[in-house]
N, C-alpha and C positions, 0 to 999 in steps of 0.2 A: 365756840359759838359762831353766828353766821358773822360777825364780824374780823373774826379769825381765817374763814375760809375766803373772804373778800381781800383779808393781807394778801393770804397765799398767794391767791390768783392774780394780782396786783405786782407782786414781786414775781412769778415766775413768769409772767408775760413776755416780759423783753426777750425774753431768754429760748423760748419757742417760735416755733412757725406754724398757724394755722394755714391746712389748706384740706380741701374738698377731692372726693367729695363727701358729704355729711349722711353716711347712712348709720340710723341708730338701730334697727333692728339685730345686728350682729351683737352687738355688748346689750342690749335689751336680750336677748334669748342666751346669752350668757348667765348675765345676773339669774334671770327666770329658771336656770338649771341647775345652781348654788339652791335658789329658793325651792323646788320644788325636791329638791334632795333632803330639806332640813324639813320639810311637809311630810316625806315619806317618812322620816323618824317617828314621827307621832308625838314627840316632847315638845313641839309649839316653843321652841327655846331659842329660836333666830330668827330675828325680822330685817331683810336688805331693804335697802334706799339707795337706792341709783338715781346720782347729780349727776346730766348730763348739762356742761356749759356750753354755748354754742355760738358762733360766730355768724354762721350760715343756715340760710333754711332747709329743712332735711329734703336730701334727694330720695328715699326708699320709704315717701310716705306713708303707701300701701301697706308694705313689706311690715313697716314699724307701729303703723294702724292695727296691723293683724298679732302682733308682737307685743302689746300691751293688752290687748282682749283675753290672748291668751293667759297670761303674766295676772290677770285680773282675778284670778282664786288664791294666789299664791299670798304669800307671808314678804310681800315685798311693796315699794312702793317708789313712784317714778317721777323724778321732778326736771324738768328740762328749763334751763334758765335762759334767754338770748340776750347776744350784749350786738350790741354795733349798732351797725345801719343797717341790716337786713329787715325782709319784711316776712316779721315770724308772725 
């Protein structure tokens, strides 16, 4: 549950380094190409969900503006969470 993914994230924290820069369009058009592989199947039998957590505000606004427009037919779905002081 979402409380379980807030442990995680919680406990792996210390243990990483966030740094920038923050562009999501590259794993946005990733996922999008898992998804639209499971679309061409025609059995409707996988749905992704791509959590992106984020510390920072995206630098490839555009890029990832255009990157979810696309993504927008597909059997997928995009949730971007921000934590810090940034101004998402």
């Amino acid at each position: 549950g979402i409380q379980g993914i807030v442990d995680a994230y919680r406990q792996i924290l210390p243990q990483i380094q966030l740094y920038g820069p923050t562009n999501f369009s590259p794993i946005t058009n990733h996922v999008a190409g898992f998804a639209a592989h499971s679309l061409e199947q025609g059995t409707a039998a996988q749905y992704f969900i791509l959590l992106i957590i984020t510390d920072r505000e995206i630098t490839d606004l555009d890029q990832t503006r255009q990157a979810i427009v696309n993504a927008s037919k597909l059997p997928m779905s995009i949730i971007i969470v921000g934590v810090g002081e940034a101004d998402f």
